[in-house]
N, C-alpha and C positions, 0 to 999 in steps of 0.2 A: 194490242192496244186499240181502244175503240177511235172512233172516227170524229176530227174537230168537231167542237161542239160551237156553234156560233152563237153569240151576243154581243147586243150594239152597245151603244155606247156612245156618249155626249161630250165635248170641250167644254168643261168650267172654266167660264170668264172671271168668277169672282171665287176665291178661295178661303174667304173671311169665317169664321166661326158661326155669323149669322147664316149665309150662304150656305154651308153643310147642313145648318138644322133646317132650314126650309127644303132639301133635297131627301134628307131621311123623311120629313111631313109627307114628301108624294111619293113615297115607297121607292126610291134610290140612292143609292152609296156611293159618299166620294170616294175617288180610287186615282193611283198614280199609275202611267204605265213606264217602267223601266227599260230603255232602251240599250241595247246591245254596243251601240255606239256613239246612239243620237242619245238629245238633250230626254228626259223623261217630261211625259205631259199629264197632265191634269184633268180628270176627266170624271164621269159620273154613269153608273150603272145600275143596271135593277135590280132591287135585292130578289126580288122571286129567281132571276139568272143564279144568282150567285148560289141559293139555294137549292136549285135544283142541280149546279155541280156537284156541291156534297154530297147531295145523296144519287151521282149516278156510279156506274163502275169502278173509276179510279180517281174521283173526289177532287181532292186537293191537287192530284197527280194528272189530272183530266187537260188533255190536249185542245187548247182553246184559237177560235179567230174572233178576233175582236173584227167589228166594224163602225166607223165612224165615218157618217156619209155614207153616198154611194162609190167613191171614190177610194178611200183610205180603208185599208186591211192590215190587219198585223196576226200575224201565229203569237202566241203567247200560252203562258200557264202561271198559276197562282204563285205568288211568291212570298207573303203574308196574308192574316187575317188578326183584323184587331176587333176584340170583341169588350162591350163595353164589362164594368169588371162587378157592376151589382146584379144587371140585367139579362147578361152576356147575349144581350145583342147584339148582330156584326155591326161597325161601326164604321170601316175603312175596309177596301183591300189594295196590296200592292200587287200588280203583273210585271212580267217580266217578259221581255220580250224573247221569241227563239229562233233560229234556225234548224229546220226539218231535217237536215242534213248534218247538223253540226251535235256531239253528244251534251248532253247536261246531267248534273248531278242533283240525284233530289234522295229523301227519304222516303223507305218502302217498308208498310209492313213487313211484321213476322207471324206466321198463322201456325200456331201448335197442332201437330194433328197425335191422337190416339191416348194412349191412357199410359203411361211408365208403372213396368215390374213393380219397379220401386214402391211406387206408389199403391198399385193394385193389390200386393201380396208382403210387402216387405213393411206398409206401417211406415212409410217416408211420406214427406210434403214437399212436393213441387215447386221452386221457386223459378216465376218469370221476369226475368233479369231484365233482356234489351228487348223491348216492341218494336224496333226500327233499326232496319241497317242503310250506312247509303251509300246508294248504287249510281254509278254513271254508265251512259247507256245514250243512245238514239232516242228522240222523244218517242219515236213509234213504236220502238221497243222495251218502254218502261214497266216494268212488269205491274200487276193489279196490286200481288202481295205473293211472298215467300214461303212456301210451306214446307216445315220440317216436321218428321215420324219422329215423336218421342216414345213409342212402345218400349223399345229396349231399353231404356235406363235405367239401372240399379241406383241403389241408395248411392252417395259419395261419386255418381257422375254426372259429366256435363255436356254438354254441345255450343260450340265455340263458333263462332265466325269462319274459321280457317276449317270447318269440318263441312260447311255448308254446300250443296252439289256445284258443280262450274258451269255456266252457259255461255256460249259465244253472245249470246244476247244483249247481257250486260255485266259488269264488272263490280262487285262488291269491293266497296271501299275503305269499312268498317276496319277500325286494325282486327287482328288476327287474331289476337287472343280474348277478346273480347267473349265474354260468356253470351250466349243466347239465352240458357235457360238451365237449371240443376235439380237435381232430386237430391233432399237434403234429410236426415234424419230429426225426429221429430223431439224436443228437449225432452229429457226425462224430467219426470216431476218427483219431488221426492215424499215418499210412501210412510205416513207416522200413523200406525198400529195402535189402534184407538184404545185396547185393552191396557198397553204398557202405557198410554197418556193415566187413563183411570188410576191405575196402580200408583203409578208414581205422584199424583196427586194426593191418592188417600194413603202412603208412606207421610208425604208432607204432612196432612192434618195428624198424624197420630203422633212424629217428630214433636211436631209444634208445641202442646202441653208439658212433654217432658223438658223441653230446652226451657220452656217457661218456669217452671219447676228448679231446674238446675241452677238457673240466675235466682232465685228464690234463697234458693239453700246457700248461696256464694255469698248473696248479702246478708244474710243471717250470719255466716262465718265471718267476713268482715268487721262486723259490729262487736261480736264475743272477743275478737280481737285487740277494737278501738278499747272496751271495757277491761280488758288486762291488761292494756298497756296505762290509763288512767289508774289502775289500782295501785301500779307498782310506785307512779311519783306521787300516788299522795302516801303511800310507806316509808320514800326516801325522802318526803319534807319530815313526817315524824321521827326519823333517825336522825334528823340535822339540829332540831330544835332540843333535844333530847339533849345533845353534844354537847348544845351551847348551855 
């Protein structure tokens, strides 16, 4: 684990909505620090700080001293970041106060290393399940990020949580059976033979005249029908009139 990274840090007196945007205007961020047992304080920071955590070794994970004054120190590490939701500007962060000596729980990458069978020879897709397991651990030995060899993976396996190697370092928390990552076989698509599409289309156009045809001839028979049965009652009014 790299070595506290220092940033100061100010007591906001006013905590008003106007107050924060005059504070984001001079390039810092309101920020709450969460204490361990004390009350939490209210305080303001440099955003170029906050930025240049993220992008050092273990980012969000990064072992911090705050100072405020020449007097006031605290050990701390990030505990949220609220980032605005059009702009995704930082907006806020909260700290959380720690103990050097006492463990915490935080979220640690997962870093894939190598290329799966599966994938390489077998015609499978790789599915990356969980990015993050979380680990408890001594701040000073909170790891950077986790790296698992996925080479040997056929199609239809996975790598779990509970497969992951063991350090006395720190303690994976993640339940057990929790998937890290799988090589999954890739859907079949189903394969329509352009030749039997053709076919069966021009079967249809040739059908189609004849059934036309056949309703042709049915109505015709119909009619020759209506006309013999019209012939026979005007024979059996001439029999009747006959009688009478």
């Amino acid at each position: 684990m790299e070595n506290l990274i220092t940033i100061n840090a100010e007591l906001r007196k006013e905590i008003s909505k106007q107050a924060r945007k005059g504070l984001r205007a001079q390039g810092k961020i309101p920020a709450i620090l969460y204490g361990i047992t004390a009350e939490s304080i209210p305080i303001a920071v440099n955003l170029s700080d906050i930025k240049g955590i993220l992008k050092s070794e273990n980012k969000e994970n990064s072992l911090l001293r705050i100072t405020q004054g020449e007097k006031s120190k605290f050990d701390a590490m990030i505990k949220d970041i609220q980032y605005d939701y059009l702009s995704d500007h930082i907006i806020h962060v909260d700290f959380i106060r720690i103990d050097l000596n006492k463990p915490v729980e935080v979220e640690v990458p997962v870093v894939l290393e190598g290329e799966p069978i599966g994938v390489k020879t077998e015609d499978g897709l790789l599915e990356f399940i969980s990015r993050e397991v979380l680990v408890r651990s001594l701040p000073t030995s909170i790891p950077k990020e986790i790296r698992v060899d996925i080479s040997a993976l056929h199609i239809g396996q996975s790598i779990k949580v509970d497969t992951l190697a063991k350090t006395e370092a720190y303690q994976i928390l993640s339940l057990a059976n929790t998937v890290i990552c799988a090589v999954a076989a890739k859907a079949k698509e189903e394969v329509v033979e352009v030749e039997a599409v053709v076919e069966e289309a021009v079967e249809g156009a040739e059908a189609a005249p004849e059934a036309a045809a056949g309703l042709e001839k049915a109505k015709e028979t119909d009619k020759d029908k209506d006309k013999d049965k019209d012939k026979g009652k005007d024979k059996d009014k001439g029999k009747g009139k006959k009688e009478g």
